[in-house]
C-alpha positions, 0 to 999 in steps of 0.5 A, a space after each residue: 158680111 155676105 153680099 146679100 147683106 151688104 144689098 140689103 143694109 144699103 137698100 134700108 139705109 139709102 131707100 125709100 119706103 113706099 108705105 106711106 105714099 102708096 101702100 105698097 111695100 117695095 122699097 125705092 132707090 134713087 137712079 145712082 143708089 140703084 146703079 149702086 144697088 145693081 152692083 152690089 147684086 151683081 157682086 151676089 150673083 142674084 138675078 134681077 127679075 125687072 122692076 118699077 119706076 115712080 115719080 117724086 116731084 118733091 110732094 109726093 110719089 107717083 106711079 111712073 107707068 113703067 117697069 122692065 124685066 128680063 127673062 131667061 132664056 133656055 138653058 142659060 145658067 144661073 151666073 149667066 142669067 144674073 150677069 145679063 139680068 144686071 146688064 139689062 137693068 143698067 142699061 134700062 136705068 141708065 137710060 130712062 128719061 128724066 122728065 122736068 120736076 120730077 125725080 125718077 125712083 125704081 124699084 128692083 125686084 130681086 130673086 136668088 
């Protein structure tokens, strides 16, 4: 099974569909499930574009009003560009605020 595979069975199987709460197809992670997600990316050598963070509250899902993104920089290559796109993910992820009552979600947006 390619890595790619692996990402995207474990993103249907530990995800979140947006669908139904806010009609959106993305698919959302947990905080952990999307630091397990990165990796698994990272494993792919694809680059992770930015992504979107909702709220659950247990109720319902919510817009978070927050996203991050990273950008190449000229002439960076493709494997330097996935690895720092992950990096910059982690550390975003890894670093967001939990708010009381709310579980924070994110969506990764991904590009081979």
């Amino acid at each position: 099974m390619k890595a790619t595979d692996d990402y995207l069975l474990f993103l249907h199987s530990h995800g979140l569909s947006l669908k139904d709460s806010l009609g959106i197809k993305d698919i959302a992670l947990t905080r952990e499930n999307t630091l397990k997600a990165v990796s698994l990316l990272r494993e792919a050598r694809l680059l992770i574009l930015g992504g979107d963070v909702y709220f659950d509250d247990g109720r319902r899902i919510t817009v978070a009003y927050a996203n991050w993104h990273t950008d190449r920089i000229a002439d960076e290559s493709h494997d330097d560009y996935s690895s720092r796109s992950c990096d910059s993910s982690e550390s975003y992820i890894s670093s967001f605020p939990t708010k009381k009552g709310l579980t924070p979600l994110f969506v990764l947006v991904v590009n081979s």
